[in-house]
MARSE-387598 format. One record per residue (C-alpha): residue number from 1; residue in three letters; chain; x, y, z. Coordinates in nm, 2 decimals, padded with zeros to 4 digits. Layout:
BEGIN
PT   resi   resn   chain     east    north       up
PT    NUM    ala       A        X        Y        Z
...
// end
This chain:
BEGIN
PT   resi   resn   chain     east    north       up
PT      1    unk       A    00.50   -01.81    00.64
PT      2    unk       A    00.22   -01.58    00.56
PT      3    unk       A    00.18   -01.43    00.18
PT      4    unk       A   -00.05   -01.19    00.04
PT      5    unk       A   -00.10   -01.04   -00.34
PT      6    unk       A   -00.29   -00.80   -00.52
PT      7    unk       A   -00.32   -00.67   -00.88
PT      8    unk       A   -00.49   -00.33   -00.95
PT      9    unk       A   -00.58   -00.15   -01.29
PT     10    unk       A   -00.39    00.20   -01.32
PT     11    unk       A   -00.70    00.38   -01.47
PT     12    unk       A   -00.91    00.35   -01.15
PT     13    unk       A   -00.64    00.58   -01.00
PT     14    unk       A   -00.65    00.88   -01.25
PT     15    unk       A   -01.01    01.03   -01.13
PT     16    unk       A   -00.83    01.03   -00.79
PT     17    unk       A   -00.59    01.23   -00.83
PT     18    unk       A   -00.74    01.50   -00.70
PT     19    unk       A   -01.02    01.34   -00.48
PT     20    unk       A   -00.90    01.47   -00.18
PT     21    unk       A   -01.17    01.26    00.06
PT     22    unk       A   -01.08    00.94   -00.12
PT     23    unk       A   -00.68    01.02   -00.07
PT     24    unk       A   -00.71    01.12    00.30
PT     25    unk       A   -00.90    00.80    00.39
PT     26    unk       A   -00.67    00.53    00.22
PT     27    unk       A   -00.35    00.65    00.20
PT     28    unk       A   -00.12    00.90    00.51
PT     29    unk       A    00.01    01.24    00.48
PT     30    unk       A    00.36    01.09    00.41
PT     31    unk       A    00.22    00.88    00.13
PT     32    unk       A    00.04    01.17   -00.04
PT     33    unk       A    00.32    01.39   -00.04
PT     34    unk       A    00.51    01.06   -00.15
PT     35    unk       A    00.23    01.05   -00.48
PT     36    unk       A    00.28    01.45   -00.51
PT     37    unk       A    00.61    01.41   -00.58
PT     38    unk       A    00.55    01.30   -00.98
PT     39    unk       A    00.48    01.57   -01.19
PT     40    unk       A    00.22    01.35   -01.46
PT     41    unk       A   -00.10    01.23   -01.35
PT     42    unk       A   -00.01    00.93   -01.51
PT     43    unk       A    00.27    00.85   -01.29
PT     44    unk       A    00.06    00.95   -00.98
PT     45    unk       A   -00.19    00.72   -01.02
PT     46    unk       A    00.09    00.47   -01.11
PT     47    unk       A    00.23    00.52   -00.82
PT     48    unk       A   -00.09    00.52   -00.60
PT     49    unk       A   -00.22    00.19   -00.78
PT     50    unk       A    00.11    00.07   -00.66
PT     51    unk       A    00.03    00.17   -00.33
PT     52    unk       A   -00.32    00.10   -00.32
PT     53    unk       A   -00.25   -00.24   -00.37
PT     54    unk       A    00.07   -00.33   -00.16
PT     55    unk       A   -00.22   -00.24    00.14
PT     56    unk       A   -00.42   -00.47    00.03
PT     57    unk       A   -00.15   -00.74   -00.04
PT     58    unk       A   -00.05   -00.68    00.32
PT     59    unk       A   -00.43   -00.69    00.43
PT     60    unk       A   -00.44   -01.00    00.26
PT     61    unk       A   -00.12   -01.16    00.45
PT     62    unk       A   -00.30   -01.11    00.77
PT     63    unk       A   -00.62   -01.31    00.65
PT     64    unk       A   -00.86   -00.93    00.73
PT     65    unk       A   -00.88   -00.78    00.43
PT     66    unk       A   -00.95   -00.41    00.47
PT     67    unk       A   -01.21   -00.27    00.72
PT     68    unk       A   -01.27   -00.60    00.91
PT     69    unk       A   -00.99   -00.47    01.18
PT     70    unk       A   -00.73   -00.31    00.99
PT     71    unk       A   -00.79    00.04    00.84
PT     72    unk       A   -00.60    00.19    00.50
PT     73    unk       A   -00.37    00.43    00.76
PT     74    unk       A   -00.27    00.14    00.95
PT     75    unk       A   -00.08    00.03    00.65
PT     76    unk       A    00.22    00.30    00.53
PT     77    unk       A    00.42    00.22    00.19
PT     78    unk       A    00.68    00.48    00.19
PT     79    unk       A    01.07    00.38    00.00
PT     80    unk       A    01.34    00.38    00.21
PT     81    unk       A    01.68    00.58    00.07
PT     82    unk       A    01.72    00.33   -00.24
PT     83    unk       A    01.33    00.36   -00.36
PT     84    unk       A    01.30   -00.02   -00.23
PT     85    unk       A    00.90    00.00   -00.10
PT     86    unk       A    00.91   -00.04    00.27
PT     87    unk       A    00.61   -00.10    00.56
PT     88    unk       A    00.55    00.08    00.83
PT     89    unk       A    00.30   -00.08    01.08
PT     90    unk       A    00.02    00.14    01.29
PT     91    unk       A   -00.29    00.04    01.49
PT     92    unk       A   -00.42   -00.28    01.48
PT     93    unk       A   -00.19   -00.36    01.18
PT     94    unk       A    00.10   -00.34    01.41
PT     95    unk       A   -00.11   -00.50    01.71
PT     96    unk       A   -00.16   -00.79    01.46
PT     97    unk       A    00.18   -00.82    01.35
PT     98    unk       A    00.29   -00.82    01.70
PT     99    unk       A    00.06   -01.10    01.82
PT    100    unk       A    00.15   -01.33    01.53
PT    101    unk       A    00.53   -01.26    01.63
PT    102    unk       A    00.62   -01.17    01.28
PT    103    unk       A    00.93   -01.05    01.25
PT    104    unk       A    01.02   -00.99    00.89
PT    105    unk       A    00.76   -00.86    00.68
PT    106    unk       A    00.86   -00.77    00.26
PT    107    unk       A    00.68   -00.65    00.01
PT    108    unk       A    00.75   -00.59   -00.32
PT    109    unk       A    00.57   -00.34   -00.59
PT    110    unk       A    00.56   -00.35   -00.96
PT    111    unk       A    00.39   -00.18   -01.21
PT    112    unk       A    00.30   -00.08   -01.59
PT    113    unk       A    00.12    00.16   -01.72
PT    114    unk       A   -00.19   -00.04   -01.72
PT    115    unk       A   -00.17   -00.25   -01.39
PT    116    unk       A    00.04   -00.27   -01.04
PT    117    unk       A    00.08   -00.60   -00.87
PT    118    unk       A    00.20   -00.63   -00.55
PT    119    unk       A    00.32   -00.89   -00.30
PT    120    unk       A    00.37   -00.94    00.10
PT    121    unk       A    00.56   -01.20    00.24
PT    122    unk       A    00.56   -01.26    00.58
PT    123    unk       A    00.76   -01.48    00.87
// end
């Protein structure tokens, strides 16, 4: 088993908003549009904190980190028809994943208005 965790502070988030370099480069098109869809800046950077740090959780779970193999895009946090958070591999993330022959890989999201924590649990 393989675990990773991460714990972010909302505010960071609300002077990116509309920082469109810093959105391109750690989170995907689908993810954006995913952050978009909450009309209060707020709840956007709630949202991105949440996603911001479920990458890192999973960066975490494979002992990298971010940038020492693994890029932000290579890890997608979009919600599947329920709004349950779910991962969607790319690049070396997914070569990773494959090579360690996990096969089930969670996360889990949670926030307030002040922090988001998240968690990946893999096997």
């Amino acid at each position: 088993m393989k675990v990773g965790i991460d714990i972010v502070k909302v505010e960071r988030f609300l002077d990116k908003i509309n920082d469109g370099k810093f959105l391109s480069r750690v989170f995907t098109h689908a993810e954006r549009e995913h952050i978009k869809e909450i009309s209060t800046p707020q709840g956007q950077a709630e949202r991105m904190a949440g996603k911001f740090c479920a990458k890192e959780a999973v960066s975490k779970m494979f002992g990298t980190g971010i940038d020492k193999g693994i890029t932000w895009l290579d890890i997608e946090i979009l919600p599947d028809s329920l709004g349950k958070p779910c991962l969607n591999l790319k690049g070396t993330a997914k070569k990773m994943a494959e090579s360690l022959k996990l096969k089930n890989i969670d996360i889990s999201i949670s926030h307030t208005d002040k922090d988001a924590i998240a968690i990946c649990v893999a096997m």
